[in-house]
N, CA, C and O of each residue as an XYZ file, in Angstrom:
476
protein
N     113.440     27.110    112.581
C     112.602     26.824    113.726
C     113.037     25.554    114.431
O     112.886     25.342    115.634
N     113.686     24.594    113.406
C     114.210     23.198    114.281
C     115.025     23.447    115.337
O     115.030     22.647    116.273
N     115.694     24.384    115.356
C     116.725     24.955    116.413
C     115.815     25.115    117.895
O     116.376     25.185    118.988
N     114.543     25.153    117.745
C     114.146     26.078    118.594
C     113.303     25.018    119.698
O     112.961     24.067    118.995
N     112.941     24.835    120.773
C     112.536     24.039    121.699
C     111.097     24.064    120.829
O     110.912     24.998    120.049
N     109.853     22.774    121.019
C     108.444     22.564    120.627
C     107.302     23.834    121.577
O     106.198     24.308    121.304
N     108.289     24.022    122.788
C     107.809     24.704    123.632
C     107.673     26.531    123.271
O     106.767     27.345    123.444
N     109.281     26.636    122.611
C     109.186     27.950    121.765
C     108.411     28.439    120.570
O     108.192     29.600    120.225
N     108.082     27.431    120.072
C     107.177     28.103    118.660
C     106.569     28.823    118.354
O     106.649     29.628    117.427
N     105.089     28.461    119.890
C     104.272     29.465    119.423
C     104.431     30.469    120.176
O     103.576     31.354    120.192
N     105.603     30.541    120.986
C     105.802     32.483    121.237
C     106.793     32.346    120.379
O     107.654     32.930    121.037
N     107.381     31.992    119.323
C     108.036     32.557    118.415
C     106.950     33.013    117.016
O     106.978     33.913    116.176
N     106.315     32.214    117.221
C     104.773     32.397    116.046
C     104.207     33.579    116.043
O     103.704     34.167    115.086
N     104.350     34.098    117.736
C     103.519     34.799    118.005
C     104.183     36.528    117.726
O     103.701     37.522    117.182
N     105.496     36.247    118.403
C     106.781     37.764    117.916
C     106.495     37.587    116.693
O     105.837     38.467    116.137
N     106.887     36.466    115.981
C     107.145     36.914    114.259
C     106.077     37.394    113.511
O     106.209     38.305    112.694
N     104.601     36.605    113.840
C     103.460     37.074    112.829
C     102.408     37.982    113.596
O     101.350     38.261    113.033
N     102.656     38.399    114.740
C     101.901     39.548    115.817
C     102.337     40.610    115.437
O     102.079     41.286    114.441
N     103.282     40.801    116.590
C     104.152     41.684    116.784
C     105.267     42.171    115.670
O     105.691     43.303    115.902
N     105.666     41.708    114.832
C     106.500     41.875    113.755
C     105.623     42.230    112.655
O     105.785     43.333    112.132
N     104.845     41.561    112.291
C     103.938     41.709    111.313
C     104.505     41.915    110.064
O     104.148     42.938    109.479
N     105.591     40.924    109.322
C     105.881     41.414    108.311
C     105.250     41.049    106.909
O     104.525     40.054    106.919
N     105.369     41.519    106.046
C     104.942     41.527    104.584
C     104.526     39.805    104.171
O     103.600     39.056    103.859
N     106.281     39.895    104.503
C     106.390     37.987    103.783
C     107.157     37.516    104.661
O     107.608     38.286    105.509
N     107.515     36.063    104.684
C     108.072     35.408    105.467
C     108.319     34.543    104.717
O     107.532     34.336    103.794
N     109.597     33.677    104.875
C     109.747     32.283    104.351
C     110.197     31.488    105.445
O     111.044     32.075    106.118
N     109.964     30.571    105.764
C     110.682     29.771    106.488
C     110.547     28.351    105.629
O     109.674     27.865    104.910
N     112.024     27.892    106.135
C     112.319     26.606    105.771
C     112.266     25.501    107.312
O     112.487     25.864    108.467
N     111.964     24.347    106.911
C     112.164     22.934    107.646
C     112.658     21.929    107.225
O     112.371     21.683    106.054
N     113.543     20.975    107.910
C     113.740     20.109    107.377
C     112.937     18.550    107.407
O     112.835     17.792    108.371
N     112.404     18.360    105.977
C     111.053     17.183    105.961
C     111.827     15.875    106.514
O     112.893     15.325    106.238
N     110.579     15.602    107.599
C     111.257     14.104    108.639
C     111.021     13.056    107.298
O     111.880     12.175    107.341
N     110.432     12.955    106.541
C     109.803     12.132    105.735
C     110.841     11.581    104.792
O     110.947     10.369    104.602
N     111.754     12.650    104.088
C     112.955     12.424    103.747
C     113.821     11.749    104.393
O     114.248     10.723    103.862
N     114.203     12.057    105.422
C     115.717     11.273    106.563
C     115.697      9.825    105.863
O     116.537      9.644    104.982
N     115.094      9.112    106.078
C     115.252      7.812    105.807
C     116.209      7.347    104.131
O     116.789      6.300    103.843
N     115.982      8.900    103.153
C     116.659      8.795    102.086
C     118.365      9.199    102.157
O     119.167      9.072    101.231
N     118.652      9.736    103.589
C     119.987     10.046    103.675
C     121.030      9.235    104.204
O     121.194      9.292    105.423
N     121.732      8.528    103.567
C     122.190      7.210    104.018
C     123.113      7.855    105.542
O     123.652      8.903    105.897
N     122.951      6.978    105.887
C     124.059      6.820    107.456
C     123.346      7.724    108.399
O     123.642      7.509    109.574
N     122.467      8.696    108.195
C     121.268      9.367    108.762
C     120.676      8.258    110.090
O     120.145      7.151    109.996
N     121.002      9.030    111.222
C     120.427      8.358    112.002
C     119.802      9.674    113.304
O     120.664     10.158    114.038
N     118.292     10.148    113.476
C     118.495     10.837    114.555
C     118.017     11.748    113.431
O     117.576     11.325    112.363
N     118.152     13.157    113.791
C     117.859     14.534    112.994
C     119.086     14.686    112.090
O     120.042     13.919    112.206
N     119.059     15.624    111.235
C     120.227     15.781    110.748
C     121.074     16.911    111.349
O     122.182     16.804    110.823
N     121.073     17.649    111.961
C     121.992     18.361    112.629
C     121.722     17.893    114.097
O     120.625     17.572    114.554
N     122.924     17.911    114.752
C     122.412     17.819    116.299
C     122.312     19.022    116.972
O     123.021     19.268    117.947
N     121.513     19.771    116.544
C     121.131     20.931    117.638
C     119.723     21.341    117.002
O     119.159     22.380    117.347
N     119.145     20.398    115.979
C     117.628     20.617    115.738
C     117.002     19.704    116.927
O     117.471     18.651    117.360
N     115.900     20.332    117.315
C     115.263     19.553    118.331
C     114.096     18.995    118.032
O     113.592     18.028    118.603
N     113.718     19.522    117.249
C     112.536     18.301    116.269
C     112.802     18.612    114.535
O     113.463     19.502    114.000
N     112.077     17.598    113.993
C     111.726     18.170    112.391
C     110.434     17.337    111.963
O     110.053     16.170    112.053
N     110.219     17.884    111.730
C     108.514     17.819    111.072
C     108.106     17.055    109.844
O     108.889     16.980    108.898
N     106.973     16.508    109.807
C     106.915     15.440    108.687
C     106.155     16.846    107.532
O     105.870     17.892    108.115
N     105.941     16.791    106.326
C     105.519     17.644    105.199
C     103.246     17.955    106.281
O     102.711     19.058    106.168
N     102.725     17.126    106.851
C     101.330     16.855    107.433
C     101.638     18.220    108.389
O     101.028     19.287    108.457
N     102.948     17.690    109.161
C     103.166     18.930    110.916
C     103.412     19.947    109.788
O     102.301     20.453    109.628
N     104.230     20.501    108.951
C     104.797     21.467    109.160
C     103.489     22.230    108.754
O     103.221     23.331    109.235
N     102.580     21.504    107.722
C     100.776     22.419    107.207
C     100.298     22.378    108.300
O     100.648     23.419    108.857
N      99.640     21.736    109.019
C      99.217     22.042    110.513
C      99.706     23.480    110.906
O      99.045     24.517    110.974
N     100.762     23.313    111.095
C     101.651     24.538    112.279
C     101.196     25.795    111.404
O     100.411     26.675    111.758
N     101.822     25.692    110.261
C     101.384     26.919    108.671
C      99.629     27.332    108.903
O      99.167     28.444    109.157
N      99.113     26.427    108.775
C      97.620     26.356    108.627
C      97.291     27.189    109.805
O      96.819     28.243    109.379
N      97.332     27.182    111.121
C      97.413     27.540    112.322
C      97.387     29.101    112.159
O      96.553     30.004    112.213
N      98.897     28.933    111.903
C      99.594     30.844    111.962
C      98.984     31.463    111.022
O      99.139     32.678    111.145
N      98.290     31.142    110.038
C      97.671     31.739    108.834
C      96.088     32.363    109.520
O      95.650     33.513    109.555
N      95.474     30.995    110.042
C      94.306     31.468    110.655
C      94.166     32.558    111.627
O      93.471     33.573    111.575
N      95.495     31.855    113.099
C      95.169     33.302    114.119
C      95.952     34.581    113.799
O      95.969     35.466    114.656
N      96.691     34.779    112.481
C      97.483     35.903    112.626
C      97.016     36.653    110.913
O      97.327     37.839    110.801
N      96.419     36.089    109.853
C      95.682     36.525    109.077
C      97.358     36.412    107.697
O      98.225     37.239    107.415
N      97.130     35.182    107.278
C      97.980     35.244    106.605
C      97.483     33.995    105.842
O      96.662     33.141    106.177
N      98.561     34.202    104.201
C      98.291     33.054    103.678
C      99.752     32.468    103.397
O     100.811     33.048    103.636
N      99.534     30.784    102.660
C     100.939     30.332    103.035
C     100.453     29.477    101.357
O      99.417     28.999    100.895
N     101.973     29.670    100.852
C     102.183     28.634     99.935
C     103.123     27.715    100.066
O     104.177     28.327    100.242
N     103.372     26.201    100.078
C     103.955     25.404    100.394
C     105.356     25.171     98.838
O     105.005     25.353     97.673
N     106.516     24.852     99.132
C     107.285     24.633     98.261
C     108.724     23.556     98.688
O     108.710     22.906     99.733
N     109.640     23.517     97.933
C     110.978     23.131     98.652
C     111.976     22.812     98.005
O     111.827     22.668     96.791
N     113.084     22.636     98.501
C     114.446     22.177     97.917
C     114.689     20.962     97.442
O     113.920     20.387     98.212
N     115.134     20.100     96.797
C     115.789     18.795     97.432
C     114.814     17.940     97.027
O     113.874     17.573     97.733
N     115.149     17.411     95.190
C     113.997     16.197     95.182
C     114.590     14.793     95.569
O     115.780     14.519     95.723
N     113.236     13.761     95.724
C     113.963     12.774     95.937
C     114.716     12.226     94.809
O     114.533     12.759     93.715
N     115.858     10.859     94.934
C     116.279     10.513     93.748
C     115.541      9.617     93.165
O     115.039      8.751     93.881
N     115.304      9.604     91.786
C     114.587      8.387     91.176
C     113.319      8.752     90.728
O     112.832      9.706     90.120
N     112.843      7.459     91.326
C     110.888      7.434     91.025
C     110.455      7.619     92.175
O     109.242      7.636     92.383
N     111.388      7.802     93.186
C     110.545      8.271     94.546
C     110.122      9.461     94.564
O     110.879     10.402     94.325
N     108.692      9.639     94.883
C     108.060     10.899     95.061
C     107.712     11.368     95.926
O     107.925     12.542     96.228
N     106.852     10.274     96.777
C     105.894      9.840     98.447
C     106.274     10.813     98.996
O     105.352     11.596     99.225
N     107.859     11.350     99.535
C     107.890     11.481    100.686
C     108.568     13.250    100.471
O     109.130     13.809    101.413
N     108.400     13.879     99.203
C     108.480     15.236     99.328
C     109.796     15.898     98.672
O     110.582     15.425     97.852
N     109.775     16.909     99.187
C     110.782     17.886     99.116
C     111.882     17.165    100.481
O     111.433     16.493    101.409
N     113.215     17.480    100.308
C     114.678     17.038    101.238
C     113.949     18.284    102.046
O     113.100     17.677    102.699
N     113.792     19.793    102.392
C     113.532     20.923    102.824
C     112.180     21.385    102.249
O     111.965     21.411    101.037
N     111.137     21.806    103.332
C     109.958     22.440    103.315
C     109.897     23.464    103.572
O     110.339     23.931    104.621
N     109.334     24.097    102.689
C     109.406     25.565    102.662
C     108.059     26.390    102.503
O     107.403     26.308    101.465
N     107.636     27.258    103.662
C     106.214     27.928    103.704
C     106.668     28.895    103.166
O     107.827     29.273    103.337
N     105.864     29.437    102.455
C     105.939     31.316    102.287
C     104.761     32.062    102.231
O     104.054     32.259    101.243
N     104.576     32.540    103.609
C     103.828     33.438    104.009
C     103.882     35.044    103.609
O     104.849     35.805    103.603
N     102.494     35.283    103.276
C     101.904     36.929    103.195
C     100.949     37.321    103.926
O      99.885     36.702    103.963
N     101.117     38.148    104.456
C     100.287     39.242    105.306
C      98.691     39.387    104.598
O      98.555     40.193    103.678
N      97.997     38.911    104.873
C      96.439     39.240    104.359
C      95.942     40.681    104.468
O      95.381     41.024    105.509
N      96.151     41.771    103.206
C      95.653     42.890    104.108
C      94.751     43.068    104.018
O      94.269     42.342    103.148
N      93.834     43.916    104.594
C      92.282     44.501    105.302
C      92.266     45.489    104.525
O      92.756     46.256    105.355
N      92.089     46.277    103.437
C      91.694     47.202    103.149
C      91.172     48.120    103.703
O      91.713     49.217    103.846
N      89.801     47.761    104.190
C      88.906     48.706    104.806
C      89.157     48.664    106.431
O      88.866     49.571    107.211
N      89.641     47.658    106.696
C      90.717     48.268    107.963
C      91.556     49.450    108.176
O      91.474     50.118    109.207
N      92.687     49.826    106.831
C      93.641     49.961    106.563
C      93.153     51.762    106.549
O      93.623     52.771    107.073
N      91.836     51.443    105.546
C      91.126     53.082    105.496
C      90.755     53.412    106.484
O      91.015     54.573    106.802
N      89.966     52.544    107.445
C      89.229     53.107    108.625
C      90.244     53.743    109.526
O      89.914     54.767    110.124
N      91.114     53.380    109.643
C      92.192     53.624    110.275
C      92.823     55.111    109.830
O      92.636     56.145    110.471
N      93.423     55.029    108.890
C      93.345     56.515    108.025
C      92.437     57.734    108.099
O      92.815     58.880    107.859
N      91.058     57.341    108.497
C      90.064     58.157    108.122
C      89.993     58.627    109.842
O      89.298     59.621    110.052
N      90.470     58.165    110.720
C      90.646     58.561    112.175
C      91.670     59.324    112.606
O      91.446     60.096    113.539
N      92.918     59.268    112.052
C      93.508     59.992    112.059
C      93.241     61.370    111.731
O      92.650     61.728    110.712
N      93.743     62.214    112.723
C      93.688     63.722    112.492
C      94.733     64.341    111.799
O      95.873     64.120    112.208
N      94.542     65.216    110.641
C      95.382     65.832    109.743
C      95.415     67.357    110.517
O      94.583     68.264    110.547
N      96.619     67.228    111.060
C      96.824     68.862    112.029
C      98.086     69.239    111.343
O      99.133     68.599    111.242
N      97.697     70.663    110.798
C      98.241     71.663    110.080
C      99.006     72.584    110.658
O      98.332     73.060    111.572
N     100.157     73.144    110.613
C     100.758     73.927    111.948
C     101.456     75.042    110.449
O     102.089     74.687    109.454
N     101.024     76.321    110.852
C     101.635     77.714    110.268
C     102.645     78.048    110.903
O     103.248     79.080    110.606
């Protein structure tokens, strides 16, 4: 998603967990909170990310897409810090989203459908 303009997100939020509707999802970010542990790090770490998110934004944004699109998210990541540093997270944040299903959605839906028989 760092690739992607602040402006793109939430119509990318919106294709991926609307319109796509898939099962699971993972996405990764890279935690702003970390940078400061990467020596000579100055700026993002790739130059063609256009933002990166502190471990607070990226639950916000998660928290968000979970509510308007019916999903849940577990938080995880790559990349510990070295040492006794802990504070500042995972090097990479990682959501992993599932589809909340409706059951009785899922039937009602079923139960409308017409079963047409052809001899």
């Amino acid at each position: 998603m760092e690739h992607l303009h602040l402006w793109e997100v939430e119509r990318f939020s919106e294709i991926l967990f609307e319109y796509m509707e898939p099962r699971a999802v993972i996405i990764s970010m890279p935690n702003a909170e970390f940078n400061p542990l990467i020596p000579g790090l100055t700026g993002f770490r790739h130059n063609d990310h256009k933002f990166e998110w502190t471990r607070a934004q990226f639950q916000l944004w998660a928290d968000g897409v979970c509510r308007k699109y019916a999903y849940s998210v577990a938080f995880t990541g790559v990349g510990e810090a070295p040492g006794e540093i802990r504070d500042v997270g995972f090097c990479s944040q990682i959501g992993v989203f599932h589809r909340v299903v409706d059951l009785n959605a899922q039937m009602n839906n079923f139960e409308q459908e017409p079963i047409v028989y052809k001899l």
